[in-house]
Each structure stands twice: as C-alpha cells, then as structure tokens.
C-alpha positions, 0 to 999 in steps of 0.5 A: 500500500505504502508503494501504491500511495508514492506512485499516485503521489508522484503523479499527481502534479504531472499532466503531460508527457514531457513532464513525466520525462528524464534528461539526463540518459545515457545520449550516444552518436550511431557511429560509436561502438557498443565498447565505447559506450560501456567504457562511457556508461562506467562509473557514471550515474543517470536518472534512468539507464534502462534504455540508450538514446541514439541522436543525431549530431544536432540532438535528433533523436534516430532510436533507442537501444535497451541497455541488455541489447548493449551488454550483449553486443559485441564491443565492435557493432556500431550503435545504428546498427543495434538501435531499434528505429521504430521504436514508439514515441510521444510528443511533449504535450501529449497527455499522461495516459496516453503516453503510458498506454503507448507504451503499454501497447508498444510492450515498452519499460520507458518511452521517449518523447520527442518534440515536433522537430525530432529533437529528443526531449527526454525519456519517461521511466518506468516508474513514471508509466507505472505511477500514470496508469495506476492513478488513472485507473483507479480514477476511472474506477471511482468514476465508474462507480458513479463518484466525479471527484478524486479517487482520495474522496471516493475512498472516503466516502466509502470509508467514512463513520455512520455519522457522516454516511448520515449527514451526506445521505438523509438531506436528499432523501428529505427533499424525496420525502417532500417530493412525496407530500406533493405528490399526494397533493398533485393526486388531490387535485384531481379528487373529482376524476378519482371518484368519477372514475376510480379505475384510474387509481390502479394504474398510478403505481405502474406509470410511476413505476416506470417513469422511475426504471426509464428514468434510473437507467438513463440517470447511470448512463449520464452519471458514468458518462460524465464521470469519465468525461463524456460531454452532455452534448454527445449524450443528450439527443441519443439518450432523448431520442432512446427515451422516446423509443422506449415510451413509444414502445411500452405505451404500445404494450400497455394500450392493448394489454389494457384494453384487453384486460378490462375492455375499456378503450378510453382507459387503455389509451390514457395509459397508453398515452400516461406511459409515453408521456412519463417514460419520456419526461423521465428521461429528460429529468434523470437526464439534466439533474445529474448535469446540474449537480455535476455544474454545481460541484455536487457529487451526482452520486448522492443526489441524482437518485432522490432528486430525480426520482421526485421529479419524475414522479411529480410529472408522470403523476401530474401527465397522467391525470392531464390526459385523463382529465382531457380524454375521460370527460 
C-alpha cells in the first residue's frame, strides 16, 4: 500500500508527457561502438539507464537501444546498427495516459518523447508509466462507480463513520420525502376524476413505476458518462431520442394489454398515452439533474437518485391525470 500511495503521489502534479520525462540518459552518436559506450556508461550515474538514446549530431533523436541489447553486443557493432528505429514515441504535450498506454501497447519499460522537430526531449521511466496508469485507473474506477471527484474522496466516502454516511445521505432523501407530500397533493387535485372514475387509481403505481426504471437507467448512463468525461452534448439527443423509443414502445404494450384486460378503450389509451408521456419526461429529468449537480460541484452520486426520482414522479403523476382529465370527460 505504502508503494501504491508514492506512485499516485508522484503523479499527481504531472499532466503531460514531457513532464513525466528524464534528461539526463545515457545520449550516444550511431557511429560509436557498443565498447565505447560501456567504457562511457562506467562509473557514471543517470536518472534512468534502462534504455540508450541514439541522436543525431544536432540532438535528433534516430532510436533507442535497451541497455541488455548493449551488454550483449559485441564491443565492435556500431550503435545504428543495434538501435531499434521504430521504436514508439510521444510528443511533449501529449497527455499522461496516453503516453503510458503507448507504451503499454508498444510492450515498452520507458518511452521517449520527442518534440515536433525530432529533437529528443527526454525519456519517461518506468516508474513514471507505472505511477500514470495506476492513478488513472483507479480514477476511472471511482468514476465508474458513479463518484466525479478524486479517487482520495471516493475512498472516503466509502470509508467514512455512520455519522457522516448520515449527514451526506438523509438531506436528499428529505427533499424525496417532500417530493412525496406533493405528490399526494398533485393526486388531490384531481379528487373529482378519482371518484368519477376510480379505475384510474390502479394504474398510478405502474406509470410511476416506470417513469422511475426509464428514468434510473438513463440517470447511470449520464452519471458514468460524465464521470469519465463524456460531454452532455454527445449524450443528450441519443439518450432523448432512446427515451422516446422506449415510451413509444411500452405505451404500445400497455394500450392493448389494457384494453384487453378490462375492455375499456378510453382507459387503455390514457395509459397508453400516461406511459409515453412519463417514460419520456423521465428521461429528460434523470437526464439534466445529474448535469446540474455535476455544474454545481455536487457529487451526482448522492443526489441524482432522490432528486430525480421526485421529479419524475411529480410529472408522470401530474401527465397522467392531464390526459385523463382531457380524454375521460
């Protein structure tokens, strides 16, 4: 764990490739034998000696040699000839995690980075590749879990007293407990069509039932997306556009269903219409708060749900007794 902390500590103030980046490596010309360079190498010390860097005479990079293919090398064989010249490299402003995941997929210990020009910049140790992909892993696990914050405050929040747990957790959930107050005064409202009709109160559970699945679905679609970075531009008409898809679909299930179990045709098309209505303003409700709480700095994590849940009930019970209102009269 102590290894594990320094890694991630060490990269923390470290964005972009050239940053991570060592200078002081063993530089040698591709004339010059591998006898000579080790002669070279001797008694000296380098921040990073795992790789040898072949330049050009005006410090353009030409290719890198692994310090095992220089030991192994006859003490005549020329540096050109046992550099590897394909090997991967990386500008200076490319970011930190793509730099490493090159040179994971390169199947590289070090990768050098080069500048626009060709000139060598420095190589990134593996001790810093390391450190990259282990923070940003564990980032992209937090995330995924539904956190938008450091790893450091996912951890303690998973870790953190009753207490605490407490505090986060019950304010939200007294905005839903108010939500379901007024939920209670949107169904008083509409006391008339109720007693008229009270066939209508069955269905109230099942809409609102799913309004909140649609709506819980599209809410952890958006949390991920935003805690890994996906912009709410690139989601909001595929998830509105997903979110009137599957209205239309089980309004087109429940209508007959309906109709079919208590042969009421005014009945089935108001819940026909009630599901498409709520299916789709779930969508767009679980859809936006999240974003809202994210641009408030407040993890979507704990408020999303609750809030979202609230809305989405309001509105699918304040649609469904509209359209029974307007077909029911």
């Amino acid at each position: 764990m102590l290894l594990n902390s320094q890694l991630v500590n060490d990269h923390i103030t470290f964005e972009t490739a050239a940053q991570h980046a060592f200078m002081q490596v063993p530089i040698v010309l591709p004339n010059q034998n591998a006898g000579e360079v080790r002669q070279m190498m001797a008694g000296r010390q380098y921040e990073i000696a795992s790789h040898v860097v072949v330049c050009g005479e005006k410090g353009l990079f030409l290719g890198v040699i692994r310090i095992e293919d220089l030991f192994a090398a006859q003490c005549e064989t020329l540096m050109g000839e046992i550099m590897d010249r394909k090997a991967p490299v990386v500008a200076p402003g490319v970011d930190q995690e793509v730099a490493a995941w090159k040179a994971v997929q390169s199947k590289e210990s070090a990768l050098s980075v080069v500048d626009q020009n060709g000139l060598f910049v420095g190589i990134i140790p593996p001790h810093r590749l390391l450190a990259v992909l282990l923070a940003e892993h564990e980032e992209d696990l937090s995330r995924l879990g539904g956190f938008t914050r450091s790893t450091e405050e996912a951890r303690s929040t998973s870790e953190e007293p009753v207490q605490r747990r407490f505090q986060h957790r019950v304010p939200w959930l007294l905005v839903g407990l108010g939500g379901a107050l007024l939920a209670a005064d949107f169904v008083g409202w509409f006391e008339v069509q109720l007693q008229q009709n009270v066939m209508l109160a069955f269905f109230i559970p099942s809409i609102v039932y799913l309004a909140d699945a649609v709506g819980t679905q599209t809410e952890t679609v958006v949390v991920r997306g935003l805690s890994v970075g996906v912009e709410m531009k690139r989601m909001v008409m595929r998830e509105l556009l997903a979110g009137l898809a599957i209205g239309l679909a089980l309004a087109a299930v429940a209508g007959p269903l309906v109709w079919w179990r208590w042969g009421i045709p005014s009945i089935a098309l108001c819940v026909g219409l009630s599901v498409f209505a709520a299916c789709s303003t779930a969508t767009l409700a679980a859809m936006m708060l999240p974003c809202l709480l994210n641009t408030l700095s407040l993890d979507p994590a704990f408020g999303s749900g609750p809030l979202a849940t609230v809305v989405q009930d309001l509105l699918s019970i304040l649609s469904y007794f509209c359209i029974a209102t307007a077909l029911l009269r």
